[in-house]
Structures are given as C-alpha cells and as structure tokens.
ROKOL-514380 format. One record per atom (N, C-alpha, C): residue number from 1; residue in one letter; atom name; x, y, z. Coordinates in pm, whole numbers, plus 32768, in hexadecimal, padded with zeros to 4 digits. Each point is the difference from the previous one (the first is absolute). Layout:
<rs>
+-----+--------+-------+------+------+------+
: num : residu : atome :    x :    y :    z :
+-----+--------+-------+------+------+------+
: NUM :      A :    CA :    X :    Y :    Z :
...
+-----+--------+-------+------+------+------+
</rs>
This chain:
<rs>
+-----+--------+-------+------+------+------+
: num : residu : atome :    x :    y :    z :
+-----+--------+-------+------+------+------+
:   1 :      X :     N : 8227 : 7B75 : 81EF :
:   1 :      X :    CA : 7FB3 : 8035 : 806E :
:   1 :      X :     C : 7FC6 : 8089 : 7FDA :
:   2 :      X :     N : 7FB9 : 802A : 8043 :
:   2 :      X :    CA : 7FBE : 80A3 : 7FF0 :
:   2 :      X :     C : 8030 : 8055 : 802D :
:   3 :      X :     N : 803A : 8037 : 7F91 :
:   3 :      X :    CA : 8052 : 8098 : 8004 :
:   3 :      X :     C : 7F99 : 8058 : 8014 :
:   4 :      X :     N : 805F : 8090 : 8036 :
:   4 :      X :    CA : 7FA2 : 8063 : 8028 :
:   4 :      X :     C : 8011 : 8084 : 7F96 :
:   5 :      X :     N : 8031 : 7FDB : 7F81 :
:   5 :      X :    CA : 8016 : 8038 : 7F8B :
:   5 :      X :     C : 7F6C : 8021 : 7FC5 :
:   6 :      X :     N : 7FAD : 7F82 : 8025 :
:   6 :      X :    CA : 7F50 : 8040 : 7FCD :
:   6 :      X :     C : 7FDD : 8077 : 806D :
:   7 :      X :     N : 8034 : 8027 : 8050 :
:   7 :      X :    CA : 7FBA : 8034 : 8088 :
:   7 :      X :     C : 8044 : 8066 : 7FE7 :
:   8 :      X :     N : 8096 : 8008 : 7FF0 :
:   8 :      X :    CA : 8034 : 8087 : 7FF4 :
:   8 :      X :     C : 7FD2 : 805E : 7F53 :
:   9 :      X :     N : 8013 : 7F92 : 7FA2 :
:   9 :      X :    CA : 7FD0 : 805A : 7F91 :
:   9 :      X :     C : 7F54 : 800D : 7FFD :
:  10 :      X :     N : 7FC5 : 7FB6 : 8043 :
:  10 :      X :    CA : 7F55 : 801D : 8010 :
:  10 :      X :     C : 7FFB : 80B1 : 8062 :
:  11 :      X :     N : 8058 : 8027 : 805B :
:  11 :      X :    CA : 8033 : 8035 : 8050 :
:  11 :      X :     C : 800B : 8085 : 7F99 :
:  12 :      X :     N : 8067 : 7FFC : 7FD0 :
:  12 :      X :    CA : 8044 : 805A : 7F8E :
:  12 :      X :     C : 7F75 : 804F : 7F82 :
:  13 :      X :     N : 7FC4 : 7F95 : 7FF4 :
:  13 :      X :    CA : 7F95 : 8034 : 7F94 :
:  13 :      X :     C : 7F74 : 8018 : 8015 :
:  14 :      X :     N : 800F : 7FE7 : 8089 :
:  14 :      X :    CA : 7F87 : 8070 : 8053 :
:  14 :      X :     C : 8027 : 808C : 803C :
:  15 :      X :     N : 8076 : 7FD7 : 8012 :
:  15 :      X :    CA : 8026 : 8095 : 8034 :
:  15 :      X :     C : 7FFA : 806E : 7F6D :
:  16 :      X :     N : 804A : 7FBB : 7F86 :
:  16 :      X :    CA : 7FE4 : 8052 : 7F91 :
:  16 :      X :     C : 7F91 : 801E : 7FB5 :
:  17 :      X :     N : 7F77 : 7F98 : 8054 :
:  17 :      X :    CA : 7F6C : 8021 : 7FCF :
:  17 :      X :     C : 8004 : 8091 : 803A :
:  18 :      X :     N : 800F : 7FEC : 8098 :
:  18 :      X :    CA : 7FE1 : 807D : 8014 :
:  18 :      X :     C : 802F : 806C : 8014 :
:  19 :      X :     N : 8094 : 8004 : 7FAA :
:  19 :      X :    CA : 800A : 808C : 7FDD :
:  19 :      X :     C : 803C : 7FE9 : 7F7A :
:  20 :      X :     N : 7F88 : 7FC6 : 7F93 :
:  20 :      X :    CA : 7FFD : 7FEA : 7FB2 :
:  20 :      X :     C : 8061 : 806F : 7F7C :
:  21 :      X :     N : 7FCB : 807E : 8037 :
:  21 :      X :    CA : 8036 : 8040 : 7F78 :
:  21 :      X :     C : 8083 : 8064 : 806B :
:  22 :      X :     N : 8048 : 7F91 : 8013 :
:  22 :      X :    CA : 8077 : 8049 : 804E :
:  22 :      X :     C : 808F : 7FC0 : 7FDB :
:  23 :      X :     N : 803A : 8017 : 7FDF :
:  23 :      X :    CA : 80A2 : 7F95 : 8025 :
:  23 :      X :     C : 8012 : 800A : 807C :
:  24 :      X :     N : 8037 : 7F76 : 8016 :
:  24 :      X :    CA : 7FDE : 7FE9 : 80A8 :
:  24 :      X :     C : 80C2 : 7FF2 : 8005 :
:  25 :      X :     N : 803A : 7FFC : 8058 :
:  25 :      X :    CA : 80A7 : 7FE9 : 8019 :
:  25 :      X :     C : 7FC3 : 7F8E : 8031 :
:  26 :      X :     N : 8098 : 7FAD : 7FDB :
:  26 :      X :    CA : 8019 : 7F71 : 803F :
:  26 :      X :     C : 7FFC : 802C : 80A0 :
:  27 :      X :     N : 8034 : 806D : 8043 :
:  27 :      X :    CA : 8017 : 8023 : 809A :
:  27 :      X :     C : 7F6E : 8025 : 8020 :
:  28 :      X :     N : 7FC2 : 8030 : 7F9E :
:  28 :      X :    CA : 7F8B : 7FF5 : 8044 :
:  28 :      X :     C : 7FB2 : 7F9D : 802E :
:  29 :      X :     N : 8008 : 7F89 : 7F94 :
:  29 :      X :    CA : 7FC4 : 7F9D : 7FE5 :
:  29 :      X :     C : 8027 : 7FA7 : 805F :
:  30 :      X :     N : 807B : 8008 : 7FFF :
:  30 :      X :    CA : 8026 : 7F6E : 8092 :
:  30 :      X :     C : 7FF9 : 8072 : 807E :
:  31 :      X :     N : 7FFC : 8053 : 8021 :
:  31 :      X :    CA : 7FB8 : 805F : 809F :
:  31 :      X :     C : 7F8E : 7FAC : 8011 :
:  32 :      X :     N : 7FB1 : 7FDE : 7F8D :
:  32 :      X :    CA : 7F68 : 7FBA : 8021 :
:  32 :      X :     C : 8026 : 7F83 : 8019 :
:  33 :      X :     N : 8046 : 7FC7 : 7FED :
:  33 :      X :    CA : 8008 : 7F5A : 7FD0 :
:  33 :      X :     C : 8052 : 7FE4 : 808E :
:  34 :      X :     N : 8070 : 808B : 801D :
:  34 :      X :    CA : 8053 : 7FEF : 8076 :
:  34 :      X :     C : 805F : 7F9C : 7FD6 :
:  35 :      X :     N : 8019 : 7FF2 : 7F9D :
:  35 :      X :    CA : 8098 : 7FBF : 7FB9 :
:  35 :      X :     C : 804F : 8036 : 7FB0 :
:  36 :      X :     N : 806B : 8004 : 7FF9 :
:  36 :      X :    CA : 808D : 8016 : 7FE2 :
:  36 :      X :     C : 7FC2 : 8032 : 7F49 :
:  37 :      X :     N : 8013 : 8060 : 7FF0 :
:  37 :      X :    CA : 8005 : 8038 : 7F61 :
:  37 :      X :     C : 804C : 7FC2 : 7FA6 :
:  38 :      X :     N : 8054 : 7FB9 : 7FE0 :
:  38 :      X :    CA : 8023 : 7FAA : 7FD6 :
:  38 :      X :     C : 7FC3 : 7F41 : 7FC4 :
:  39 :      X :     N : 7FB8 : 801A : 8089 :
:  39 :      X :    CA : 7FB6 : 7F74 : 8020 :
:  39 :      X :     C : 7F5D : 8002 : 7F6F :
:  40 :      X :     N : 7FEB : 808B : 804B :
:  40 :      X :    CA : 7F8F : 8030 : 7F98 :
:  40 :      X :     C : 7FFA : 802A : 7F53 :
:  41 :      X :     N : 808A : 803C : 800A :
:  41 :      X :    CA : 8029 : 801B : 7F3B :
:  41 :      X :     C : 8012 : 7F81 : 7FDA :
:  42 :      X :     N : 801D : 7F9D : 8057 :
:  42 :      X :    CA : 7FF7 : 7F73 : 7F91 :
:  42 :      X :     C : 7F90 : 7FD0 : 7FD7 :
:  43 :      X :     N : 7F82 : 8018 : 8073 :
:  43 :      X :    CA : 7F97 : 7FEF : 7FC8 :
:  43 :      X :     C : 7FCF : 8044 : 7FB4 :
:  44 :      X :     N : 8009 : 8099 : 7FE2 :
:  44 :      X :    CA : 7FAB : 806F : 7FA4 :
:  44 :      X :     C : 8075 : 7F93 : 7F92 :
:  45 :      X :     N : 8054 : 7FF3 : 7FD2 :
:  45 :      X :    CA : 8040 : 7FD5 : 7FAA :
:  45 :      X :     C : 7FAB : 7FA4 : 7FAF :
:  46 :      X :     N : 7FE3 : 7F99 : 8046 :
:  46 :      X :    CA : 7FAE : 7F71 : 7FEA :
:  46 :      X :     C : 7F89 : 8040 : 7FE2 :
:  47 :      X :     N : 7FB1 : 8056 : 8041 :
:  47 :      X :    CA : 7F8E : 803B : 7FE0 :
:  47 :      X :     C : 8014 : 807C : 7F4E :
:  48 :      X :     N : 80A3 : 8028 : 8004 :
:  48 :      X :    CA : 7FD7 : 805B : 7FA0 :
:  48 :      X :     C : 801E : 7F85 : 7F67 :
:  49 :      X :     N : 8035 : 7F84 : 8012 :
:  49 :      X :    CA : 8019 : 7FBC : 7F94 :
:  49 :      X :     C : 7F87 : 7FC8 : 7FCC :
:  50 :      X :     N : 7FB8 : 7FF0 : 806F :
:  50 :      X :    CA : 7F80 : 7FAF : 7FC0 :
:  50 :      X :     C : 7F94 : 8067 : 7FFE :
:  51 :      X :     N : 8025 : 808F : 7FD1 :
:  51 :      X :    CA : 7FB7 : 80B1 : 7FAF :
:  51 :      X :     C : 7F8D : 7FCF : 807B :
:  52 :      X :     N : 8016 : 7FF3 : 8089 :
:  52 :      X :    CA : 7F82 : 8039 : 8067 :
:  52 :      X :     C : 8039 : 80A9 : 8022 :
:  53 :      X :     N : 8076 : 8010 : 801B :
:  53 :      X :    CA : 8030 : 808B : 8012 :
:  53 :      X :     C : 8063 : 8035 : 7FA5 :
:  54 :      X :     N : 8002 : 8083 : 801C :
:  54 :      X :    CA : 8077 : 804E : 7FA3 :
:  54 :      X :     C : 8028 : 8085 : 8092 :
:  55 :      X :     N : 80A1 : 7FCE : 7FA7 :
:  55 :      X :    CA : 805F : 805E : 806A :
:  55 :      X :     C : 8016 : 8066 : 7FBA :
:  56 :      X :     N : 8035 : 8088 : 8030 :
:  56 :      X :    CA : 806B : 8059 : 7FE5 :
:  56 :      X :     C : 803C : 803B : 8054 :
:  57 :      X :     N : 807A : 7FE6 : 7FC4 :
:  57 :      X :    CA : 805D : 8045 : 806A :
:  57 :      X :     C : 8023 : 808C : 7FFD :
:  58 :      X :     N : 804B : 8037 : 8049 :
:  58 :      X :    CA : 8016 : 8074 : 8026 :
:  58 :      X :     C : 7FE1 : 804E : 8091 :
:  59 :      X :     N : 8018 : 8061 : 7FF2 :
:  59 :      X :    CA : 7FB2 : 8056 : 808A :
:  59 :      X :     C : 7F5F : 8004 : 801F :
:  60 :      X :     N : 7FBE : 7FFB : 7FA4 :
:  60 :      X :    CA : 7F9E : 7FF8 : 800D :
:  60 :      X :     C : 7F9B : 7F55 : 7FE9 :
:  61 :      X :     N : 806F : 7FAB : 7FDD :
:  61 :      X :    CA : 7FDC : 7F7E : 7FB3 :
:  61 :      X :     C : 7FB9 : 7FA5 : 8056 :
:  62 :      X :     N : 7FFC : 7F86 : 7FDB :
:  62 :      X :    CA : 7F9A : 7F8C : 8094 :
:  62 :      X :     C : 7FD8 : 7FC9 : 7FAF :
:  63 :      X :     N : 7F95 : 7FAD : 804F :
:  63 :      X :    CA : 7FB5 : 7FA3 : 7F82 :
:  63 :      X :     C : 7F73 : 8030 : 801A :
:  64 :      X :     N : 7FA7 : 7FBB : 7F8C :
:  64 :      X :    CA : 7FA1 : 800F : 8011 :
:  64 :      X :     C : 7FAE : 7F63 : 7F8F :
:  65 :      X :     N : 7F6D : 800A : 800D :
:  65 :      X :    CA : 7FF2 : 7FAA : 7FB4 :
:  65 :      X :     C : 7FD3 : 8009 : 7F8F :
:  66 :      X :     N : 800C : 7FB2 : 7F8E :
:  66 :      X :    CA : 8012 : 7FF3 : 7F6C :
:  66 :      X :     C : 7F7F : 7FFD : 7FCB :
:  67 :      X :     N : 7F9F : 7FDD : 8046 :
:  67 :      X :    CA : 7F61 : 7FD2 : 7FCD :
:  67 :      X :     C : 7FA2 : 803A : 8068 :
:  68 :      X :     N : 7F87 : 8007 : 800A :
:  68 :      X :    CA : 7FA9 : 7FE9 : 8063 :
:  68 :      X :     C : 7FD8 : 7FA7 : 8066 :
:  69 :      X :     N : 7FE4 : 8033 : 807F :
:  69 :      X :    CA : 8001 : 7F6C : 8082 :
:  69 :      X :     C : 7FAC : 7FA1 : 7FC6 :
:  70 :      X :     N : 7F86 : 8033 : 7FAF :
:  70 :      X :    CA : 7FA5 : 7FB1 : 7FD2 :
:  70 :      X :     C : 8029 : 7F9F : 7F93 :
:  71 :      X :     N : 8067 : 8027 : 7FBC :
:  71 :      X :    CA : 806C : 7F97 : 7F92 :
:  71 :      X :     C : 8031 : 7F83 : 8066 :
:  72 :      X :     N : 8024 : 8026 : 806D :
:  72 :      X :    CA : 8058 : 7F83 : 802B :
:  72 :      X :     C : 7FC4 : 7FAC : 809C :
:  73 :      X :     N : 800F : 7F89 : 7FA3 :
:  73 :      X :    CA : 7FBF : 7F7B : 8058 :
:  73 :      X :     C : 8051 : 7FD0 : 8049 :
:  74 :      X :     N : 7FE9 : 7FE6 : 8081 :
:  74 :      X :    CA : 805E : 7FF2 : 8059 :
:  74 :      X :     C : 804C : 7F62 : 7FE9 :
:  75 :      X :     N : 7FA4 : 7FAD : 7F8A :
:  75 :      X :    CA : 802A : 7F5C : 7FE0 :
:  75 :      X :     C : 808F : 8062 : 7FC6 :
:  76 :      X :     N : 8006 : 8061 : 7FA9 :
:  76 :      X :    CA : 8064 : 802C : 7F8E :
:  76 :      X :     C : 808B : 804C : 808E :
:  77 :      X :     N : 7FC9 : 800A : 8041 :
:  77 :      X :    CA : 806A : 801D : 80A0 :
:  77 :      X :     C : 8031 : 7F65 : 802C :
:  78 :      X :     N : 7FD3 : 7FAC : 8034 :
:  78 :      X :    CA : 8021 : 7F9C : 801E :
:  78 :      X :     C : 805B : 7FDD : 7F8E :
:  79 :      X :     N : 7FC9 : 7FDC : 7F91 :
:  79 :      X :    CA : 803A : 7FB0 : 7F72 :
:  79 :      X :     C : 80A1 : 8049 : 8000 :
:  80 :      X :     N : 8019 : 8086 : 802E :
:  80 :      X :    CA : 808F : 7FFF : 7FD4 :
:  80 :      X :     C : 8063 : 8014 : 805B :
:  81 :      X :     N : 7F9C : 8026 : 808C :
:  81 :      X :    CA : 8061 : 7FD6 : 8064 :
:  81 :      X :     C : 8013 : 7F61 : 8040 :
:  82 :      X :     N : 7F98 : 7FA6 : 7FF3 :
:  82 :      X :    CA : 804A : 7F44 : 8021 :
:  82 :      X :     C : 7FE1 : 7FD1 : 7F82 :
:  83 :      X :     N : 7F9D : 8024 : 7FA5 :
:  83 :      X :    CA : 7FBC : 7F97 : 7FCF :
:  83 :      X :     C : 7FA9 : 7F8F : 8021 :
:  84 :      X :     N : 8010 : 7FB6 : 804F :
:  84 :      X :    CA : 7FC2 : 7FE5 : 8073 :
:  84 :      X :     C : 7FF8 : 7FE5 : 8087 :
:  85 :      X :     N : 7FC8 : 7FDB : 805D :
:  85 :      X :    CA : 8013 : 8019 : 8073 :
:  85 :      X :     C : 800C : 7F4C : 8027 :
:  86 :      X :     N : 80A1 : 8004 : 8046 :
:  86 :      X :    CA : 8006 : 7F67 : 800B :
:  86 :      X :     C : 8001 : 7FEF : 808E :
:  87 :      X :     N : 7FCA : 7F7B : 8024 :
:  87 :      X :    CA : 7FE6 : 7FC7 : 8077 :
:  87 :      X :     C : 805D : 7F83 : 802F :
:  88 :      X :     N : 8052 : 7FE1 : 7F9E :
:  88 :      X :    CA : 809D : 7FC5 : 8025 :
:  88 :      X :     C : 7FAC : 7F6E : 800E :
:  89 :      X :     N : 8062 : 7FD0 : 8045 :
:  89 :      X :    CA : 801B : 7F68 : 8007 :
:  89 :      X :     C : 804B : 7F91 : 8067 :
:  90 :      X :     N : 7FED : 7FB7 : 8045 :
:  90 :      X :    CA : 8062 : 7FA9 : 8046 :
:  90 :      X :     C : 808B : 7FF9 : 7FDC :
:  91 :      X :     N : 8067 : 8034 : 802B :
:  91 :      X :    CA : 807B : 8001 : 8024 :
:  91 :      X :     C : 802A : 7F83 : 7FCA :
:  92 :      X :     N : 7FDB : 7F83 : 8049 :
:  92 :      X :    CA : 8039 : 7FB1 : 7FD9 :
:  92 :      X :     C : 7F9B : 7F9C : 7F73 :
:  93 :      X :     N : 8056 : 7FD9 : 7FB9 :
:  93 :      X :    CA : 7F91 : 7FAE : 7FBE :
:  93 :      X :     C : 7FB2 : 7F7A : 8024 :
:  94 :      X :     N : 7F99 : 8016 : 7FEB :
:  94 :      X :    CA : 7FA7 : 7F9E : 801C :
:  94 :      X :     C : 8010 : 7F77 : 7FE1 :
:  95 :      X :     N : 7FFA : 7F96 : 804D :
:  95 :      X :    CA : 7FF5 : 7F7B : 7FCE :
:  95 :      X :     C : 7FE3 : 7FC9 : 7F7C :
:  96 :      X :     N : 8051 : 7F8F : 7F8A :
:  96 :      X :    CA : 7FB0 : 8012 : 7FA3 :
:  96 :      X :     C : 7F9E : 7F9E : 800A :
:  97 :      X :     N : 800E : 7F9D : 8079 :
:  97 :      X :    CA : 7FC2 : 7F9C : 800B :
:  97 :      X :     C : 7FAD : 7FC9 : 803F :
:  98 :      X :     N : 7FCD : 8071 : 804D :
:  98 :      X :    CA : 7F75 : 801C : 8043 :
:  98 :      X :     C : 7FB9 : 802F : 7FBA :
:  99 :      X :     N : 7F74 : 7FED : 8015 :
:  99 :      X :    CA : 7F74 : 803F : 7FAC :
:  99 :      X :     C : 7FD1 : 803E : 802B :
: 100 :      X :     N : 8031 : 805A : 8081 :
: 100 :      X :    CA : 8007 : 80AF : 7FB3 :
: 100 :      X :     C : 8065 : 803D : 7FE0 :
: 101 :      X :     N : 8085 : 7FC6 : 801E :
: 101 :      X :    CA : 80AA : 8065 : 7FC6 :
: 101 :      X :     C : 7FE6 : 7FCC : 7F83 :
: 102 :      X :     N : 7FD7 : 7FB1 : 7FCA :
: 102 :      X :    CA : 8013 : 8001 : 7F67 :
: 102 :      X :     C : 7F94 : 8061 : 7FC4 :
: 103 :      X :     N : 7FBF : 8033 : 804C :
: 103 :      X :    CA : 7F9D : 8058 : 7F74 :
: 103 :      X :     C : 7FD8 : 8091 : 8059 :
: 104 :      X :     N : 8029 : 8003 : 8098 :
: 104 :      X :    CA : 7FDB : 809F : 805F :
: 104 :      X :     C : 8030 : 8081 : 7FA0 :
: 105 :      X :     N : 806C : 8000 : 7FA2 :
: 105 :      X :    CA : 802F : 8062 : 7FDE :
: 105 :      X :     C : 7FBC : 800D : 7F6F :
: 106 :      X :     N : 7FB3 : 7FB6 : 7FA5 :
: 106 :      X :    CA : 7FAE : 8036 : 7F9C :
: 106 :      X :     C : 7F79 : 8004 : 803E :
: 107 :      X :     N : 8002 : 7FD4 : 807C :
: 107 :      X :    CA : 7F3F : 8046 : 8031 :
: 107 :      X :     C : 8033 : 80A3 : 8023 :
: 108 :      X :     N : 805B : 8001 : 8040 :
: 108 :      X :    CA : 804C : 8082 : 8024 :
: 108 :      X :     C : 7FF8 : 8065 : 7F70 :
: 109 :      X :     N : 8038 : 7FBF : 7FA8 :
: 109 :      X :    CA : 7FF7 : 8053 : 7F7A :
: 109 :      X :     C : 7F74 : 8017 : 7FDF :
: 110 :      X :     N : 7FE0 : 7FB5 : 8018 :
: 110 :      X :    CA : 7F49 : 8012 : 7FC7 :
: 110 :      X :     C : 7FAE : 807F : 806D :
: 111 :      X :     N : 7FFB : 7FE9 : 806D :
: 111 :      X :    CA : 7FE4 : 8050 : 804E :
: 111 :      X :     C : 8060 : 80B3 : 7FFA :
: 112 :      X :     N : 8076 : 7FCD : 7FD6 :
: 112 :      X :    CA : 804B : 80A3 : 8011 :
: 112 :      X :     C : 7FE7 : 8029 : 7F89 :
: 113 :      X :     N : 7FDA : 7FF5 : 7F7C :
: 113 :      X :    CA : 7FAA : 7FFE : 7F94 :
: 113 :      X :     C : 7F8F : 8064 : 7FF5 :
: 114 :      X :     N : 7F99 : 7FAF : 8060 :
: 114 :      X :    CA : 7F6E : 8001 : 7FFE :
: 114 :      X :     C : 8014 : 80AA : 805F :
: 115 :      X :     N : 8048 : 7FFC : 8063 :
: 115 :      X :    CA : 7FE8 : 8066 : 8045 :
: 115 :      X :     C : 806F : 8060 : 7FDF :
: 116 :      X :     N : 803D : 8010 : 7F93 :
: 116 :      X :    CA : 8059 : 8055 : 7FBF :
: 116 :      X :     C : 7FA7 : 8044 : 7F89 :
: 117 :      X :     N : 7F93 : 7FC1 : 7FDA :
: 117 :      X :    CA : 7F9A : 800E : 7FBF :
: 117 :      X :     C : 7FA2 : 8041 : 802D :
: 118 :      X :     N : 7FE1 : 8000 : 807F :
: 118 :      X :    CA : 7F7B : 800F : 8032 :
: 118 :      X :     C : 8037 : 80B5 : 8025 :
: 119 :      X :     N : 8080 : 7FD9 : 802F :
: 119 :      X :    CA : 8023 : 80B6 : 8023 :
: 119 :      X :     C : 8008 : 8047 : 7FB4 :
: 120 :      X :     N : 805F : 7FE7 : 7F8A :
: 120 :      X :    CA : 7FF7 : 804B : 7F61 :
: 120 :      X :     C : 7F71 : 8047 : 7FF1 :
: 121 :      X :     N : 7F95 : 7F90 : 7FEB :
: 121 :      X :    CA : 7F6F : 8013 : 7FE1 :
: 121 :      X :     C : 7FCF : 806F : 8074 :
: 122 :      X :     N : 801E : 7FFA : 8066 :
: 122 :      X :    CA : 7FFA : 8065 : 805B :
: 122 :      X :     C : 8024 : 808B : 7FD5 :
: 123 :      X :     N : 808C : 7FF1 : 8018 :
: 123 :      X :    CA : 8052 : 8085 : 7FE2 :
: 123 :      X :     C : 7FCD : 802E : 7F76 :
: 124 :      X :     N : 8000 : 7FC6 : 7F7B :
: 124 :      X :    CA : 7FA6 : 8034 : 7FAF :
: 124 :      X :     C : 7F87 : 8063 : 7FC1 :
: 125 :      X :     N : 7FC1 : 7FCB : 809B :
: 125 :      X :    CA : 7F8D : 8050 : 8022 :
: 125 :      X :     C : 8014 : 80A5 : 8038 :
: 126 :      X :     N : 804E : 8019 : 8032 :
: 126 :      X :    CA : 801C : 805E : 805A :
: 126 :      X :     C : 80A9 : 805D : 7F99 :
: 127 :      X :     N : 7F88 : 805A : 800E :
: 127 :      X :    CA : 808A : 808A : 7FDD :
: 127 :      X :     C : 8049 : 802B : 802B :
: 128 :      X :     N : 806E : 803E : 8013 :
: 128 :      X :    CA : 803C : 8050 : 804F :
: 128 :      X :     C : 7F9F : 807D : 8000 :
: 129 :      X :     N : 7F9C : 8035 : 7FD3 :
: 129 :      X :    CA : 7FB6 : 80A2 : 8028 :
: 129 :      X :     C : 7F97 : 7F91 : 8084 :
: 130 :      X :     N : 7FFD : 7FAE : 7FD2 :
: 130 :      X :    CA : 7F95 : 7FD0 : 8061 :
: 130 :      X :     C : 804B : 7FC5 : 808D :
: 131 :      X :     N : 806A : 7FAF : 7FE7 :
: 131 :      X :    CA : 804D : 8006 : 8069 :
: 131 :      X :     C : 8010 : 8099 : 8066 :
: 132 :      X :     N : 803D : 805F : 7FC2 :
: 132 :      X :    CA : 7FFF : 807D : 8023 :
: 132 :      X :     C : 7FC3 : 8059 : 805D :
: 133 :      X :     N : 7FAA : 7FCE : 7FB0 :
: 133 :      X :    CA : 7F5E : 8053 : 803B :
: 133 :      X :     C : 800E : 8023 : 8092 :
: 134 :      X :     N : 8016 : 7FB4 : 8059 :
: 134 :      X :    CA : 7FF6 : 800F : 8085 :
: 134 :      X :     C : 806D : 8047 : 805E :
: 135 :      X :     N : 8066 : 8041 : 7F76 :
: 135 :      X :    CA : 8062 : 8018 : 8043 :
: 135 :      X :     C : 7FEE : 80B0 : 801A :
+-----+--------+-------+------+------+------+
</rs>
C-alpha cells in the first residue's frame, strides 16, 4: 500500500532546500512535519545512505543536503523510499476457473506496471529546486 515515507522525506528535503546552507536539527525538522524526532532521523537516515543528505552532529550539527535541489529528481525520492507505489490486490484469490479469476491478476500486473511507469516518467521530470519553488 502507499506509505507516507515519500511525503515525509519529500517533506524533509524541501524544508532543507530552503534553508539550504544551514544544518537543520532533527527537532527542528519534525516541528515542521509535527512528528515525533525519532520518526524523522529514520528518514534523514534513509535519505543520508542514499548521499541525498549529510549530518553532523554536535551542538551545532543537523542535516543538511549533500547536492543541489536541482541534482535531485523526485523519481530518485520515490525510488528509495517504496520503490514503487503498489495498488495491492484481492484478499482472497481469485477463481482459477473462471475467465476472468484465471488471468484479473496479470491484467492487474500489466496495468500496475504501465502506471508505475507513467509516474517515474513524471517524477523524473521535476526537481526538488522546482518542486520547491513555491515554498
């Protein structure tokens, strides 16, 4: 199903567009998000493994990000928080001996495919500086 892991780290790396040349605190960062600081260092985590951000700690430490907003494509946001975005399936399994339970779940594949595709190609398009922009 659709986690809100794209929403909170899409969340996270707009806020560090725009205060780009700052270390931001995790307490700062979830005040915006309004979730538990904890909830949020797992995501800068996930975000700092796949070099979108860099932390330091200390008194003065936080994160910030690793590249330019204009470096990162929001397909490359999606890609490491689901990979893709799934639309699930009937609970129970389908008939094999009806002519549509025998084949609903590879039209299903074909279709969750095509439009797992079509969003990538989307998100692709679009930066995080351009995402940003309006903020």
């Amino acid at each position: 199903m659709i986690s809100g892991k794209f929403a909170i780290s899409l969340h996270i790396l707009t806020l560090l567009t725009k205060f780009q040349h700052e270390y931001l605190s995790s307490d700062f960062i979830a005040s915006s998000l309004n979730l538990h600081p904890v909830l949020v260092r797992k995501e800068i985590i996930n975000l700092k493994n796949h070099q979108l951000v860099v932390s330091k700690e200390g008194k003065n430490g936080g994160t910030m990000l690793a590249k330019a907003p204009s470096q990162i494509n929001l397909d490359q946001v999606l890609k490491i928080t689901l990979e893709k975005v799934s639309f699930g399936y009937s609970k129970n399994r389908p008939n094999p001996n009806c002519p549509i339970g025998k084949k609903i779940n590879t039209q299903l594949d074909m279709l969750y495919t095509n439009l797992n595709n079509q969003i990538s190609s989307q998100l692709m398009t679009l930066t995080l500086e351009q995402f940003s922009k309006d903020f």
